[in-house]
C-alpha positions as CSV (number, residue, x, y, z in Angstrom):
1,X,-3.7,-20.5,-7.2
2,X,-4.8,-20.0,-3.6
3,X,-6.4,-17.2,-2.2
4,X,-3.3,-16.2,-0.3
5,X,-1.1,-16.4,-3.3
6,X,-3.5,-14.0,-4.6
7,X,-4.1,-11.6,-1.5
8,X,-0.3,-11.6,-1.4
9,X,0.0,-10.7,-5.2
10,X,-2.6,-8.3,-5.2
11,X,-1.2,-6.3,-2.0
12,X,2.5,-6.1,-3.4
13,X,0.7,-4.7,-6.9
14,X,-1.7,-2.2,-4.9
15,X,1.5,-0.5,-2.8
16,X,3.4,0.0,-6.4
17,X,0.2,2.0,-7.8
18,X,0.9,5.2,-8.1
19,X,-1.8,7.6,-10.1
20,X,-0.5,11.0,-11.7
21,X,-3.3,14.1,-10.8
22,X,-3.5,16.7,-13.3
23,X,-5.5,19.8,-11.4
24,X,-7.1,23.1,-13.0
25,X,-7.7,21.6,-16.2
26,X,-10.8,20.8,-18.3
27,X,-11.3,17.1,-18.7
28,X,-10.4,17.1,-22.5
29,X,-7.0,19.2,-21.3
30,X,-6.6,16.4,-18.7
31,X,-7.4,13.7,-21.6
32,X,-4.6,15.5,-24.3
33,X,-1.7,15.6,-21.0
34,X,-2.6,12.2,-20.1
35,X,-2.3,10.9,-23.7
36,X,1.0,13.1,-24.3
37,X,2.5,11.8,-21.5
38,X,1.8,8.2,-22.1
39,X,3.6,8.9,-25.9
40,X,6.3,10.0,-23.8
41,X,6.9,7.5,-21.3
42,X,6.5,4.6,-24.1
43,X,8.9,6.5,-26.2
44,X,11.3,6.1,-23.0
45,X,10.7,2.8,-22.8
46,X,11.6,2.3,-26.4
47,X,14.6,3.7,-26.1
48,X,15.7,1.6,-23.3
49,X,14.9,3.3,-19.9
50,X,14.7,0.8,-17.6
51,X,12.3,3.3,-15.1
52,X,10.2,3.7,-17.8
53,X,9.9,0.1,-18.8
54,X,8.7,-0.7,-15.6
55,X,6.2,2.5,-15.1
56,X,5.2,1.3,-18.5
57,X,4.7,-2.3,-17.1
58,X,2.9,-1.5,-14.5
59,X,0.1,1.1,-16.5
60,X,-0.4,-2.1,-18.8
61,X,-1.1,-4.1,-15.6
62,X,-3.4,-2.4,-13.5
63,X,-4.6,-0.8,-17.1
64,X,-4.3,3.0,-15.9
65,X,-4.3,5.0,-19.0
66,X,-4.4,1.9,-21.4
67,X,-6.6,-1.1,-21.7
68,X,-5.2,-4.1,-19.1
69,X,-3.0,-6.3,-20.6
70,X,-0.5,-8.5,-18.7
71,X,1.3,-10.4,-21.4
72,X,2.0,-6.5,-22.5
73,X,3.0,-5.9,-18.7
74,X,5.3,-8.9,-18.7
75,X,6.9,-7.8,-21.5
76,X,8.1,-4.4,-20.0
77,X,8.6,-5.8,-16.8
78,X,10.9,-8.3,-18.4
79,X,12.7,-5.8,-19.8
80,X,13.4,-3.4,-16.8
81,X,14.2,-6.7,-15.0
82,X,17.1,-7.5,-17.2
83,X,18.2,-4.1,-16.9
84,X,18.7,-4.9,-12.8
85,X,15.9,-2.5,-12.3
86,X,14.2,-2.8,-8.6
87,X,10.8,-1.9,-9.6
88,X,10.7,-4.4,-12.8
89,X,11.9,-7.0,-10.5
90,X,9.2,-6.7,-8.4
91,X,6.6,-6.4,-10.8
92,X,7.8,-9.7,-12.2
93,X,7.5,-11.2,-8.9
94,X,3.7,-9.9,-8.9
95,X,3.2,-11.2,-12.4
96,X,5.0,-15.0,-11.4
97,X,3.2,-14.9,-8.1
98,X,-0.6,-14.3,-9.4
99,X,0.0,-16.0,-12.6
100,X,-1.4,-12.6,-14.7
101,X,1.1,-12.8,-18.2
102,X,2.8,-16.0,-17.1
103,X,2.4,-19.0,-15.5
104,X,1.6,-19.2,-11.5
105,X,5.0,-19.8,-10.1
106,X,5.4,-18.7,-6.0
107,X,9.4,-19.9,-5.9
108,X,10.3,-17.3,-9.4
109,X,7.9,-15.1,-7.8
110,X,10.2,-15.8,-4.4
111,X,13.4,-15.0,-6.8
112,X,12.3,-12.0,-8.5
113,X,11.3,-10.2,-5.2
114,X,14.8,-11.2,-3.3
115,X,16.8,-9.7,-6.3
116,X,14.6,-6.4,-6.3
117,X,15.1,-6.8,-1.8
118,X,18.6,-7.0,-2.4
119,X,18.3,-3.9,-4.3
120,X,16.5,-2.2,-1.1
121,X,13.1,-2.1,-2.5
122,X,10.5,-1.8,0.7
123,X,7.5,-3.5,-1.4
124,X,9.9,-6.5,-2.4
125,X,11.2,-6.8,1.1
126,X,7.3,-6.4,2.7
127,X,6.3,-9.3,0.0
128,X,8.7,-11.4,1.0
129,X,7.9,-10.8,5.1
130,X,4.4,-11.4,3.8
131,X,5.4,-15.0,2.2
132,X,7.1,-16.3,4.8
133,X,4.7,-15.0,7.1
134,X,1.6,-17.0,5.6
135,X,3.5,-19.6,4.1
136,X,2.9,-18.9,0.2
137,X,4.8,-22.1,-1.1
138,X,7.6,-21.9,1.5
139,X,7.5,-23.2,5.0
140,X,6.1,-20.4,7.4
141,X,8.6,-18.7,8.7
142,X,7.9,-16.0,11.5
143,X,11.2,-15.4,12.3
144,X,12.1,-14.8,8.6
145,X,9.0,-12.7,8.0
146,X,9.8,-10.2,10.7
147,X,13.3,-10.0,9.4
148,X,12.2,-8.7,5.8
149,X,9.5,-6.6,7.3
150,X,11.6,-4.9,9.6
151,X,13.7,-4.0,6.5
152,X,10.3,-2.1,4.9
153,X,9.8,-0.7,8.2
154,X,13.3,1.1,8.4
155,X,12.1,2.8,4.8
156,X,8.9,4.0,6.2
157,X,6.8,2.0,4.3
158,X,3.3,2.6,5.6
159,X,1.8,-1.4,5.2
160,X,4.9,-2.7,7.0
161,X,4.6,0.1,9.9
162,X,0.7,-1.2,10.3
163,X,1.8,-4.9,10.4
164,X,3.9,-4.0,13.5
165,X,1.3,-2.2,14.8
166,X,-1.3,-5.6,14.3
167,X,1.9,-7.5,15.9
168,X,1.7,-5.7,19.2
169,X,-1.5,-5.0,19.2
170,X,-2.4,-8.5,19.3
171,X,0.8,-10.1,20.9
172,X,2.0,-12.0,17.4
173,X,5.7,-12.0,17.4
174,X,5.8,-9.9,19.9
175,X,5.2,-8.9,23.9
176,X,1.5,-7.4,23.4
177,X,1.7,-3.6,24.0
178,X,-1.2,-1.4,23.1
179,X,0.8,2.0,23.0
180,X,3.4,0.7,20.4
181,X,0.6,-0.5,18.3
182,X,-1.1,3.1,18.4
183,X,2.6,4.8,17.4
184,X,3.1,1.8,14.2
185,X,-0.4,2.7,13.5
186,X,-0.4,6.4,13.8
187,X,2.9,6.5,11.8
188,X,0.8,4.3,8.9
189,X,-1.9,6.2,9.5
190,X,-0.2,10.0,8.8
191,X,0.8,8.5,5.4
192,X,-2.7,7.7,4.7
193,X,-2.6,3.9,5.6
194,X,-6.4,3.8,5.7
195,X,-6.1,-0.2,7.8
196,X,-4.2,2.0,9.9
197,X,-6.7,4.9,10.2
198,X,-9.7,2.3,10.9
199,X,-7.7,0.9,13.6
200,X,-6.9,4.0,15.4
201,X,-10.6,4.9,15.2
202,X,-11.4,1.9,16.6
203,X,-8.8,1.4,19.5
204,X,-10.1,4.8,20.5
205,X,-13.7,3.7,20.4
206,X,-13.3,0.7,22.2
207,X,-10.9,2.2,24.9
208,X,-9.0,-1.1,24.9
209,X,-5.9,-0.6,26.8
210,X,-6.2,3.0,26.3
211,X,-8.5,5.7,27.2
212,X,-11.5,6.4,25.1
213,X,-11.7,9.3,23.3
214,X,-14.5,9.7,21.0
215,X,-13.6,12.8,19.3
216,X,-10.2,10.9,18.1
217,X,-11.8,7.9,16.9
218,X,-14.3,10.6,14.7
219,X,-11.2,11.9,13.4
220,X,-9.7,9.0,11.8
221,X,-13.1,7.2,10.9
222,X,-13.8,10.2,8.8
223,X,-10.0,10.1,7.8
224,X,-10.6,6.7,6.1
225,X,-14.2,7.6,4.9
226,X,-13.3,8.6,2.4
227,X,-12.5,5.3,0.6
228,X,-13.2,2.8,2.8
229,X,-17.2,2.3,3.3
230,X,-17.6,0.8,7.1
231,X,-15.6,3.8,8.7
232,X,-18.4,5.9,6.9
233,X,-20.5,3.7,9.5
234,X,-18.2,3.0,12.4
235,X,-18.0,7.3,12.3
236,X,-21.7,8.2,11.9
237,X,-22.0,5.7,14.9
238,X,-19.7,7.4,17.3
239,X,-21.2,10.7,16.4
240,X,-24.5,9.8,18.2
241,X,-23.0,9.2,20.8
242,X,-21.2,13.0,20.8
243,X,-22.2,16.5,21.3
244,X,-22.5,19.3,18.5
245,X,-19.4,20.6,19.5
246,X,-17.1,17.9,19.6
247,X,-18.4,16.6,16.3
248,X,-17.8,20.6,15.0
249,X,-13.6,19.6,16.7
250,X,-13.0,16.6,15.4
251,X,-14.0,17.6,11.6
252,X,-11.5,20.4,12.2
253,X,-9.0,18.6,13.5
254,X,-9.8,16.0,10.5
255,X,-9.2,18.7,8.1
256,X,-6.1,19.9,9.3
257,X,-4.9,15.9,9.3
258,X,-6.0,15.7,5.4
259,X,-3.8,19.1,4.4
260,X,-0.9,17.4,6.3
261,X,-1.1,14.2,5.1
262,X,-1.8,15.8,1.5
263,X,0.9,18.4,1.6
264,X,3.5,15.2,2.8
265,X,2.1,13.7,-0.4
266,X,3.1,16.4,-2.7
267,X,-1.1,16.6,-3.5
């Protein structure tokens, strides 16, 4: 399997992770819910719900409240799938396209995601822009790729919204335009895209094609510190070149940017 096949896999598996946050509660208390609701959801699953068959999928793939185990993912994924369930569909397009539970296969991986597209899933539809645009056992296909990823885009999906950005930042598929890049990558970026935070901070670093503003790029370098370790960098790196003050601004205004993004959430 190449490494594309596998960035591409991994990338569709990392925007269907979801994580449920328990708050106010000893760990133990957090341990008992945790284990409850896991009782629950394979109960569910069990009995035939197709959601929870592919919630259930996915926890046995990316191994979030049980030990990994993609022949146990397949399984549920399988059956949401044969239900007509988006989400299973896709998963089973993950599982076929980085061979984790079944054998490598990028054209039942190619299937799986156009049945769960059809459905209107925005991770299926951004897979399959993401196929066509590198190529991953079909032809490359620009045109096609910017078809299905203008599909995720209409559904606000945030990885699809900073891929437009990239695109007219850089002039790829489209007529290069600096200011449409910042909007794709600011409307990422307020859903806590952190590519698209990093790239705000550093189009307002590097004043290219726009005006520099220091005290923005601090913002969303210390936006995307938080998990990603060069913006820790790229920030404390701006912030010699600022004044108390502005440094003392752009945490605020940072702050006020995390309880938006947050409260949007539902954190």
């Amino acid at each position: 399997m190449g490494s594309t096949t596998r960035w591409v896999a991994g990338f569709c598996f990392a925007l269907l992770f979801t994580a449920d946050i328990c708050g106010g509660q000893t760990f133990a208390e957090k341990r008992a819910l945790a284990a409850k609701a896991l009782a629950e959801l394979h109960a569910k699953a069990e009995a035939g719900d197709a959601k929870a068959q592919s919630k259930l999928g996915l926890r046995y793939y990316m191994g979030e409240g049980v030990e990994e185990d993609f022949g146990a993912a397949l399984k549920w994924y399988r059956r949401a799938a044969a239900q007509g369930d988006a989400q299973g569909q896709c998963g089973l397009g993950n599982c076929y396209s980085q061979g984790n539970g079944a054998k490598q296969n990028d054209a039942e991986a190619l299937k799986w995601y156009r049945l769960a597209a059809a459905q209107g899933d925005a991770e299926a539809q951004h897979c399959i822009a993401s196929i066509f645009e590198f190529g991953v056992g079909v032809k490359k296909d620009k045109a096609e790729a910017l078809k299905w990823r203008r599909l995720a885009v209409a559904q606000n999906l945030p990885v699809a919204q900073y891929e437009f950005g990239v695109m007219y930042q850089h002039g790829d598929g489209a007529k290069k335009d600096v200011a449409k890049a910042m909007e794709w990558y600011r409307l990422a970026a307020e859903q806590d895209h952190v590519p698209a935070q990093c790239a705000l901070g550093n189009l307002y670093r590097d004043g290219f094609g726009i005006e520099r503003d220091r005290v923005e790029s601090y913002v969303w370098f210390h936006l995307s510190a938080e998990t990603h370790q060069l913006s820790k960098k790229w920030r404390d790196e701006v912030a010699k070149k600022m004044s108390a003050p502005q440094i003392t601004s752009a945490i605020a205004r940072s702050a006020l940017l995390r309880t938006r993004i947050d409260a949007k959430a539902g954190k």
